[in-house]
C-alpha positions in Angstrom: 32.9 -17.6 8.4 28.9 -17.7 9.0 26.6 -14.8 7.3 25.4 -13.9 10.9 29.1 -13.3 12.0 30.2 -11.3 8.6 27.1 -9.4 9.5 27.5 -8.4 12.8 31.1 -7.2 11.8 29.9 -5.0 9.3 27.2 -3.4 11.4 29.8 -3.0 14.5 31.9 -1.4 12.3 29.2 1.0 10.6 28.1 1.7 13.9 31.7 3.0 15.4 31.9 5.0 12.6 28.8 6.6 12.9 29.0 7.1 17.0 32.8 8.2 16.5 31.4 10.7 14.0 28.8 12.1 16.7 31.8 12.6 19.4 33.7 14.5 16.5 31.3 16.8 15.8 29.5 17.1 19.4 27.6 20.7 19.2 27.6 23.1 22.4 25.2 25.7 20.5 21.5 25.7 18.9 22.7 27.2 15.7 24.7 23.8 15.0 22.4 21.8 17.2 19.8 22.9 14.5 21.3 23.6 11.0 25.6 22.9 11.4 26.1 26.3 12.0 24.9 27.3 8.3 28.5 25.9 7.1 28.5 23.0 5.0 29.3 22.3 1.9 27.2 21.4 -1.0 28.6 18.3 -2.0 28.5 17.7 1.4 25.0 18.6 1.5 23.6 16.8 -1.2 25.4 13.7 -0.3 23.8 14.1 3.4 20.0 15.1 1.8 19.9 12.1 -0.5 20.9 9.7 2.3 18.6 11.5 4.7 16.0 10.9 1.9 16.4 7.5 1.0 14.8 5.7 3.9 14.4 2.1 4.7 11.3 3.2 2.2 14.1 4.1 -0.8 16.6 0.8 0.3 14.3 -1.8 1.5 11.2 -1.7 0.6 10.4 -0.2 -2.9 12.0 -2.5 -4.9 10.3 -5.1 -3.4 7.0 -3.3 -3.5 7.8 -3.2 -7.4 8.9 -7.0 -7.4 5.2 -8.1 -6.0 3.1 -5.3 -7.4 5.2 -4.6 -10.5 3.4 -1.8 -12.3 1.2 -0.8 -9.9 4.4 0.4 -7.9 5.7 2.3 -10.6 3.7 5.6 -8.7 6.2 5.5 -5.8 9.2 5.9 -8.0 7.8 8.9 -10.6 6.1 10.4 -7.2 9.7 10.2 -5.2 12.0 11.3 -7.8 9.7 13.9 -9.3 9.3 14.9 -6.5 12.7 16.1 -5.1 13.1 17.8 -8.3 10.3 20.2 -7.6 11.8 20.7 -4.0 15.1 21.6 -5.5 13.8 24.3 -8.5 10.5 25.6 -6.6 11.3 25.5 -2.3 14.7 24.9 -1.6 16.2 28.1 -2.8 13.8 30.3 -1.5 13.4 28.8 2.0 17.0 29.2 2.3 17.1 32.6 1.2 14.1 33.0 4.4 17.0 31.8 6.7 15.3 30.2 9.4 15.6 27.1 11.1 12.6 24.8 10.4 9.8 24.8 8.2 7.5 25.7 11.4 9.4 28.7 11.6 9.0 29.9 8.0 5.0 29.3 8.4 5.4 30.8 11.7 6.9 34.2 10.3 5.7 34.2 6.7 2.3 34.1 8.7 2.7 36.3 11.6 1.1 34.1 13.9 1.9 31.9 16.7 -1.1 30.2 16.2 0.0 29.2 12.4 3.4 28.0 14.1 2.1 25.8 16.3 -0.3 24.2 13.9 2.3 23.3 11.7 4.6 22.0 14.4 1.5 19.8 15.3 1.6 18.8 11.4 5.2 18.2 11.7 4.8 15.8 14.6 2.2 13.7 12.7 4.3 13.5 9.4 7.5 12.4 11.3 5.9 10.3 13.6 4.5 8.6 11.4 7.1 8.3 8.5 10.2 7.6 11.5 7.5 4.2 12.3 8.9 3.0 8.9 12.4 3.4 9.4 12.7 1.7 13.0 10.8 -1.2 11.4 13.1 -1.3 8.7 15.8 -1.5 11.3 13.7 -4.2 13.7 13.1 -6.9 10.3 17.6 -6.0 9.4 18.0 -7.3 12.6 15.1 -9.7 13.0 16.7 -11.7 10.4 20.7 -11.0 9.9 21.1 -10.9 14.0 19.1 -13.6 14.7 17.1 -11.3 17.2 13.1 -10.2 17.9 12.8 -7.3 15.6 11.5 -5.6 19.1 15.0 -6.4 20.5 17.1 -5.1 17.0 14.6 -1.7 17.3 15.9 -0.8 21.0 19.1 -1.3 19.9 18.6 0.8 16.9 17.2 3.6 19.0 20.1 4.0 21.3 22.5 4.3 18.5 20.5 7.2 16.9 19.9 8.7 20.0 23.8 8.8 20.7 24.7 10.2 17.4 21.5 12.6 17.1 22.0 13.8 20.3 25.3 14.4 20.9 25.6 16.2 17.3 22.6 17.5 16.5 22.1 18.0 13.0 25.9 18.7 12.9 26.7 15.5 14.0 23.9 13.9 11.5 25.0 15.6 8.3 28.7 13.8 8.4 27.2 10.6 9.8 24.9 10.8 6.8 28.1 11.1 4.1 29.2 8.4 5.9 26.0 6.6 5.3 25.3 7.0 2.1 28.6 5.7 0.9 27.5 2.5 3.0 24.1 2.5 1.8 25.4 2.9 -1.9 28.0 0.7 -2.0 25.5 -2.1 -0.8 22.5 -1.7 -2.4 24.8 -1.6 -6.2 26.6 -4.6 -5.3 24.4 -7.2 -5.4 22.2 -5.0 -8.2 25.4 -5.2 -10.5 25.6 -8.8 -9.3 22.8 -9.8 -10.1 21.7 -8.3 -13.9 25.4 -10.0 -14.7 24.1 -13.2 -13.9 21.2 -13.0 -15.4 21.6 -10.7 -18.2 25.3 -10.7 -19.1 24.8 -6.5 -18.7 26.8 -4.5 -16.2 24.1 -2.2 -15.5 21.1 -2.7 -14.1 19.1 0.3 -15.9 20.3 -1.4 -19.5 19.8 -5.3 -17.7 16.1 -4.9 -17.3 15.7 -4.4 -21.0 17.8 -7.6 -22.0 17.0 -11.1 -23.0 17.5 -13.7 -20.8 19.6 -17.0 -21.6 16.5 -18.4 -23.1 16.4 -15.4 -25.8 13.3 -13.8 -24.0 13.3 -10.3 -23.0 13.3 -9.9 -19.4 10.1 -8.5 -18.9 8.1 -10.6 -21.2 9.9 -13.7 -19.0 8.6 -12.4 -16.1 5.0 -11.3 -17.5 4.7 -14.8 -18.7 5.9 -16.3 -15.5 3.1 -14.3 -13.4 0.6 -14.9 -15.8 0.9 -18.3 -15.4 0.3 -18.4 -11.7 -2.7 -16.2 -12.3 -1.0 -12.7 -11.3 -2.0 -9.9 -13.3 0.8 -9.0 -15.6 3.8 -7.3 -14.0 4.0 -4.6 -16.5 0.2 -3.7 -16.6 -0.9 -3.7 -13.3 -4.5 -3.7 -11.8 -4.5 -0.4 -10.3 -7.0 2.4 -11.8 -5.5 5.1 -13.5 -6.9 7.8 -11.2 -5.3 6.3 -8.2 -1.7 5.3 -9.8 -2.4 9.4 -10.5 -3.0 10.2 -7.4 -1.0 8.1 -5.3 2.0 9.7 -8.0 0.8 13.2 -6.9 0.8 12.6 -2.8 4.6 11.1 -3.0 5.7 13.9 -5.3 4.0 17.0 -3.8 4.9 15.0 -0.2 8.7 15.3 -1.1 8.4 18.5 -1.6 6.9 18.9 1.5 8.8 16.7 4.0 10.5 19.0 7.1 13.1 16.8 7.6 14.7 17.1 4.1 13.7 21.3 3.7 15.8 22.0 7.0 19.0 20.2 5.0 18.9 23.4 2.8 19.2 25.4 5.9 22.8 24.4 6.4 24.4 25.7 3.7 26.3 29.1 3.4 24.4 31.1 0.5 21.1 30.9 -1.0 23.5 29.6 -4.2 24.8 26.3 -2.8 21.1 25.5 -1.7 20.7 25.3 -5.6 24.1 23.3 -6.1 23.3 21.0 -3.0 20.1 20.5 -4.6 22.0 19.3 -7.7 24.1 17.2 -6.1 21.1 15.4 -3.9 19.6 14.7 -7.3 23.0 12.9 -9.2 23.5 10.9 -5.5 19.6 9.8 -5.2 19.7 8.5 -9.2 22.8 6.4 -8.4 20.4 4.2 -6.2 16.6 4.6 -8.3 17.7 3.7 -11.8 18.8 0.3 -9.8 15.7 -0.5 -8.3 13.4 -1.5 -11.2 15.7 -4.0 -12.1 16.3 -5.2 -8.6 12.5 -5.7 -8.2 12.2 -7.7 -11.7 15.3 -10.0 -11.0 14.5 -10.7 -6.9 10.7 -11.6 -8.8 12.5 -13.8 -11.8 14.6 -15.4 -8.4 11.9 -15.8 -6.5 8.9 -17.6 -8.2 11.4 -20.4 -9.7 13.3 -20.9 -6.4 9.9 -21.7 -4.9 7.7 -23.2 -7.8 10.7 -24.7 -9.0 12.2 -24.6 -12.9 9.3 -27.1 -13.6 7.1 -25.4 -11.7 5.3 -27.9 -10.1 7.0 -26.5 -6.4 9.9 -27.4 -4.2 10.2 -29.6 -1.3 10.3 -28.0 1.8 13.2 -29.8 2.9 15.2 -29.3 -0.3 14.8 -24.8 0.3 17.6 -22.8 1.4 19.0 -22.4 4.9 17.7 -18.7 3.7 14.0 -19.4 3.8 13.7 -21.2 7.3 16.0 -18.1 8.3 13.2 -15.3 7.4 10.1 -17.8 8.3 11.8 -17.7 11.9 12.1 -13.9 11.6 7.7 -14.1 10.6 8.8 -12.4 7.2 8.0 -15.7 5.1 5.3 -18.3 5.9 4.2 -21.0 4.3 1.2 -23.4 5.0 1.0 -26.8 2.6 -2.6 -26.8 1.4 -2.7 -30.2 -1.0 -0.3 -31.8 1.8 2.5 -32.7 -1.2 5.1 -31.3 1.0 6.4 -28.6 -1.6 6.0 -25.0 -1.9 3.7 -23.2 -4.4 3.9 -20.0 -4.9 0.3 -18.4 -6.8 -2.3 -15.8 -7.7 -4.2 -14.9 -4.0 -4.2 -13.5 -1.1 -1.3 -15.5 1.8 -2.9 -18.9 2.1 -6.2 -18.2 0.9 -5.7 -19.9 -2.5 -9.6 -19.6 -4.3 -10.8 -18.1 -1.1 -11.7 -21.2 0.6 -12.0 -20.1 4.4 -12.6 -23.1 7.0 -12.2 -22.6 9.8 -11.4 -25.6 11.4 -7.8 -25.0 11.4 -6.4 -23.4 14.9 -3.5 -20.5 15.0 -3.8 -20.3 18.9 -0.5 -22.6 18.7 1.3 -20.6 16.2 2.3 -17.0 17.8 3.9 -15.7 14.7 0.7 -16.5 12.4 -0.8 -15.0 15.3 -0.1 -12.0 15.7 0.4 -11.6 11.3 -2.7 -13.1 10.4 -4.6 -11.3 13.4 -6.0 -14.1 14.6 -6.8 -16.0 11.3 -5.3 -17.9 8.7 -7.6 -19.3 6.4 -6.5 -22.6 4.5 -8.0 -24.9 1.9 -8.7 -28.5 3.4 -7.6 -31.1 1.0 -9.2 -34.0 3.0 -12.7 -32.2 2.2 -12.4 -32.5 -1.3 -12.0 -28.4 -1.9 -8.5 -28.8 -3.6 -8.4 -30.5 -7.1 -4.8 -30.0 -9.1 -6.2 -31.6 -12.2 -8.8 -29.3 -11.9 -7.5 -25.5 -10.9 -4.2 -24.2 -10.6 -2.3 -25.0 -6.9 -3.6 -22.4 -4.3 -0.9 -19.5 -2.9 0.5 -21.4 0.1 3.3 -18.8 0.3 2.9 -15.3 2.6 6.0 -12.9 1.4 6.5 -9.4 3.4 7.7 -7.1 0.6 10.5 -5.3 2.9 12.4 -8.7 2.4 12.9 -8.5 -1.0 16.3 -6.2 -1.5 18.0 -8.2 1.9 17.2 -11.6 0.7 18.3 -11.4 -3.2 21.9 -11.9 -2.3 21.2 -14.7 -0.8 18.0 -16.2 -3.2 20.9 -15.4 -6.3 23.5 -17.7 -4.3 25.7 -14.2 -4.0 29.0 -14.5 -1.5 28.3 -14.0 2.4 30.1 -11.0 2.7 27.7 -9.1 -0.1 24.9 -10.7 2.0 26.5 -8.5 5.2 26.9 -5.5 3.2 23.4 -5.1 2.2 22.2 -5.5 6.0 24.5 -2.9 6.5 23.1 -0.6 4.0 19.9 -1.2 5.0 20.4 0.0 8.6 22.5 3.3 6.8 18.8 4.2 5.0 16.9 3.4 8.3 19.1 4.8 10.6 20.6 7.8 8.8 16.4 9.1 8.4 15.4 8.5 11.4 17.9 10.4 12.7 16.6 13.5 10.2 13.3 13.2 11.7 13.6 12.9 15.1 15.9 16.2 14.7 13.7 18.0 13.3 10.8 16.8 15.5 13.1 17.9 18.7 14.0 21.4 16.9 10.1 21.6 16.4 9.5 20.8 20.3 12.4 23.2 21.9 13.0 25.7 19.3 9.1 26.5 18.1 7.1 25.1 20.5 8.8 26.7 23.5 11.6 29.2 22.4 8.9 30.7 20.0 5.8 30.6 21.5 5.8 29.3 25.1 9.1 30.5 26.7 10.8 32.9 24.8 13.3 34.5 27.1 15.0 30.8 28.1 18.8 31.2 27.3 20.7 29.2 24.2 21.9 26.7 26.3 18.4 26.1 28.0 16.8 25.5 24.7 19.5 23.1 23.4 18.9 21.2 26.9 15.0 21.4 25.8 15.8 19.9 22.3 18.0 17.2 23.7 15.2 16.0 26.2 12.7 16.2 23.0 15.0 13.8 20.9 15.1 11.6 23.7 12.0 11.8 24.1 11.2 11.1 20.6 13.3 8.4 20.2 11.2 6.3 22.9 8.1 7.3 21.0 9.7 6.2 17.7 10.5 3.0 19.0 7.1 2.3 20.2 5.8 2.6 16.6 8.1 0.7 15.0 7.3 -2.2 17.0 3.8 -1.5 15.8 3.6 -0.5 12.4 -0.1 0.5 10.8 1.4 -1.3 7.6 5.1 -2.3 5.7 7.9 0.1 5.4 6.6 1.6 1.3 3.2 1.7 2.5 3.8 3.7 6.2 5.9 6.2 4.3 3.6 6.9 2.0 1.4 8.0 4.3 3.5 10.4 5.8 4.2 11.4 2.3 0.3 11.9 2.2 0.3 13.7 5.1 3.0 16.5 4.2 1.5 17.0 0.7 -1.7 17.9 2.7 -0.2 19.8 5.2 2.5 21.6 4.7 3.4 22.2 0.8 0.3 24.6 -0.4 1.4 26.6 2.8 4.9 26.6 1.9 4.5 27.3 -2.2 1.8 30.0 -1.5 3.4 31.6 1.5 6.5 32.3 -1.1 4.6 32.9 -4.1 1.1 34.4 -3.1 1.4 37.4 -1.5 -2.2 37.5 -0.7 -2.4 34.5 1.1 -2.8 35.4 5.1 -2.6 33.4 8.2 -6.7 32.9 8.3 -6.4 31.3 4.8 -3.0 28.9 6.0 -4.0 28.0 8.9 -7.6 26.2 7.6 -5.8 25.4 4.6 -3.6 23.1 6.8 -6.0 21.7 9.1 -8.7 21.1 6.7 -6.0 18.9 4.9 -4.3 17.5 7.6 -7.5 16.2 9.4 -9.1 14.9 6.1 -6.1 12.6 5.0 -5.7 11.6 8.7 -9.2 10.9 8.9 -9.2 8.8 5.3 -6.0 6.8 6.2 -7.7 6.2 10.2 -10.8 4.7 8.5 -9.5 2.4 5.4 -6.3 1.5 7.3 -8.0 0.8 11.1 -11.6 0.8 11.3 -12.3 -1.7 8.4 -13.2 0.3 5.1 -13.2 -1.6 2.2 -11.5 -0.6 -1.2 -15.0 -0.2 -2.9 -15.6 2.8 -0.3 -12.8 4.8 -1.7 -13.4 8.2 -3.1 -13.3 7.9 -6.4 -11.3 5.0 -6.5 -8.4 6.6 -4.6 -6.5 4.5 -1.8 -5.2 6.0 1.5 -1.7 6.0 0.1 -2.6 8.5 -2.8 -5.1 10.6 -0.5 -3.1 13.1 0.3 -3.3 14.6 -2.9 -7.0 15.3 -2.6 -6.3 16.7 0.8 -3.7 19.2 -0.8 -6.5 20.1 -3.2 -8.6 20.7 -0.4 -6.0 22.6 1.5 -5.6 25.2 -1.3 -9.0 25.6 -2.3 -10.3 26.8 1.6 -6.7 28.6 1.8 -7.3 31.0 -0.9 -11.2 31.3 -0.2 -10.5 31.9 3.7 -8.0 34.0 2.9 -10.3 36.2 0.5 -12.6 36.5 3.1 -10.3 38.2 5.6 -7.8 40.9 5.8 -5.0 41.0 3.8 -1.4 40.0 5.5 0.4 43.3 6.3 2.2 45.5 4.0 5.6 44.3 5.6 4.7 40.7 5.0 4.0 41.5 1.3 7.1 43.2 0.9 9.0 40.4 2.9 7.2 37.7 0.4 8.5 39.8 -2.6 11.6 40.3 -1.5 12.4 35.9 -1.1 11.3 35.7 -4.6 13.2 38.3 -6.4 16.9 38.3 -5.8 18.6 41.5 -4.9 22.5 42.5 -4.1 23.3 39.6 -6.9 27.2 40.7 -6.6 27.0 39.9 -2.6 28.5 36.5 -1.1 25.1 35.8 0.2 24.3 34.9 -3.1 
């Protein structure tokens, strides 16, 4: 039985399972259209936040972020998990104990302004907009390559599934499909971890794998340093990074987190203030099942990778003598190779994709090639051995290998030589962590639309079932939109949601931790607060991501993806200013802010 096959029955099934879930739990009223009617449970909870929070980011793409940048990575998994834990003690208790449906809402109220409301639903739209881009891609490349389709073709198909199961059930329908998910998602990502250190390590686990020796007596990571270092990487567990921006970059993912409307409104649907706090607990066990794995994934798929292409000698591998695997993801445009020295085998080194020691004739044509095309926009520079510029005896062989990090996790089983049906499983987890976020954001982006947009501020005497009509035409709506930009991504999965990270730690989290913890703060100071950060990270990531800045214009040596920390700084800095120069909020808005921070009625069941 082929890999394709195996994989298209695991998907069908996943996908049954998930649109069978959605007819189950259909929803006929906005209370369960936005939060499940307030009634589930918190292991139910935190097994639906942790697979609404581990995207196609979390499952595809992060551990191979840390297999090609190895400690210069290590930011996204302190800022990610670090993150969630100041969610759980500092926001997610309190927003529940607020009681409203979205995070627009709370800024709406806490702020007595429909003006502060609508910029944050405009702040919402960016964040999910542009972290949902990275989980439709992540769906487009599981297809691209497993299904043998154009990633365009796996996205629309993608789209129509969440749109069934996010539409029909609303975030009802999403929290079971998410249980459902993560067990998926789990299952297959462990697998072929568990698999894998085994193989290599003779350890069960991958957490105690990374720290064993190898066959050869080495230590892992001193195998893999010294692999790197030979092919003129910088060492895998240094890095090249500055300090300030790992720092900062570690700051925008964990402040982000704590930000990110899509995983607050989770909190929103459980009973008491008190299983917010035990949900939040549980989120945290279920999301540590899958990070303490991916270090080790990263390492090994590395280790796997550089002597399946350089060879054990390391002097490269035919072309013709590589697995069926690698013509399989160069067809998908996820792996390219160009032969430089014209020896007919792969060399994998130090430098950018085919640019080797920056050599850049351009006599070479891509005009014929449309998938070097449209990756290489337009150019793919190569070093012409006829002309003398390549010398083996002289220099190390140039990089004639271009790898897209969001292959990493889905091709290990098959780089390790693993059985076709654990190859299947991790395609199916990976469209779980796309598909099961995704669905999370373009919720909350159609409660944002129909529920603060118009019930709140626009039209606020249309009936129940008119504003669940509203939200339904939102998701749809949003769904098409989504699409669009996963088709055309500003950058790979890590990267996009990192941005979005950036965005919500700008945005929304001083207004959120100082609207329940500084009763001072008024809507003057909240609304600049969130626009002054919003526009400057938006306006940082527009001009270093599209308009050609260079990495020796950043701000103090801080990259677009670790921006958003500076932005939050920003944001609270003209917050409390602004909001010293104006009025104070009212006295009932002071008293409201005291009473979400200091419990009261203890003995009560809402507690």
């Amino acid at each position: 039985m082929s890999i394709e096959f195996l994989t298209y029955i695991f998907i069908a099934c996943s996908f049954v399972i998930y649109i069978g879930i959605a007819f189950w739990s259909r929803v006929a009223t906005t209370h369960d259209f936005y939060v499940a009617g307030g009634g589930v449970t918190p292991l139910a909870n935190g097994m639906a936040t942790a697979a609404d929070w581990m995207s196609a980011a979390s499952f595809i793409s992060l551990a191979g972020v840390i297999s090609l940048a190895g400690y210069d990575a290590s930011g996204y998994v302190m800022g990610w998990t670090g993150g969630y834990v100041l969610l759980a003690l500092l926001l997610a208790p309190y927003l529940r104990k607020f009681g409203k449906f979205t995070v627009p809402d709370f800024i709406g109220d806490r702020y007595y302004s429909n003006v502060a409301r609508v910029v944050a639903v405009i702040c919402l739209l960016f964040i999910s907009f542009t972290y949902v881009s990275g989980q439709m891609r992540g769906t487009g490349i599981v297809f691209s390559r497993f299904l043998q389709v154009e990633i365009e073709t796996g996205i629309i198909i993608a789209m129509a599934v969440v749109f069934i199961y996010a539409v029909l059930g609303g975030m009802k329908g999403i929290t079971y499909t998410q249980v459902a998910q993560y067990c998926v998602m789990i299952f297959a990502f462990n697998v072929p971890a568990l698999f894998l250190t085994f193989t290599m390590t003779g350890h069960l686990l991958p957490l105690t794998g990374l720290g064993a020796t190898l066959e050869s007596g080495v230590y892992v990571l001193d195998h893999l340093d010294g692999l790197v270092e030979q092919l003129g990487f910088s060492s895998f567990t240094e890095g090249s990074k500055s300090s300030v921006d790992i720092f900062f970059i570690t700051a925008a993912l964990m402040f982000g987190t704590a930000g990110l409307p899509h995983v607050i409104v989770r909190f929103f649907t459980v009973p008491r203030v008190r299983d917010a706090r035990i949900s939040a607990a549980w989120a945290l066990a279920f999301i540590a099942v899958l990070y303490i794995s991916i270090p080790a994934v990263g390492a090994f798929g590395r280790i796997n990778l550089i002597e399946t292409v350089n060879g054990i000698d390391g002097q490269g591998t035919e072309y013709g003598a590589m697995p069926s695997w690698f013509q399989k993801w160069e067809t998908a445009g996820l792996i390219a190779w160009y032969d430089h020295n014209g020896d007919g085998r792969l060399q994998y080194a130090a430098g950018g994709a085919f640019t080797g020691k920056d050599q850049r004739p351009d006599f070479w044509d891509v005009a014929d090639d449309p998938v070097s095309r449209s990756m290489f926009n337009n150019t793919r520079p190569v070093m012409n051995p006829s002309a003398g510029d390549f010398d083996p005896q002289q220099q190390p062989f140039a990089n004639e290998l271009y790898v897209d990090p969001d292959i990493m996790v889905l091709a290990n089983p098959e780089v390790a030589d693993m059985p076709k049906w654990v190859v299947a499983l991790v395609a199916a987890g990976a469209m779980a962590a796309a598909l099961s976020t995704a669905a999370g954001l373009l919720l909350v982006i159609a409660t944002a639309v129909s529920h603060d947009l118009v019930k709140s501020t626009l039209r606020p005497q249309i009936t129940d079932s008119q504003e669940l009509s509203i939200a339904r035409i939102a998701a749809m709506i949003s769904v098409l939109v989504a699409g669009y930009l996963g088709m055309n991504p500003p950058g790979y999965v890590a990267a996009v949601v990192a941005m979005a990270f950036g965005l919500a730690c700008a945005s929304f989290f001083p207004a959120i931790i100082m609207g329940i913890f500084y009763q001072r703060m008024n809507k003057y100071g909240a609304i600049s607060g969130m626009l002054i950060g919003l526009i400057s990270t938006l306006a940082y990531i527009i001009y270093f991501k599209f308009m050609g800045g260079t990495p020796d214009q950043w701000l103090f040596g801080i990259s677009p993806e670790g921006f958003g920390a500076m932005g939050m700084l920003l944001n609270f800095l003209i917050a409390y200013i602004v909001s010293h120069l104006t009025p104070p909020p009212p006295k009932a808005i002071q008293q409201m802010v005291q009473d979400i921070r200091v419990p009261r009625n203890q003995g009560s069941a809402y507690y």
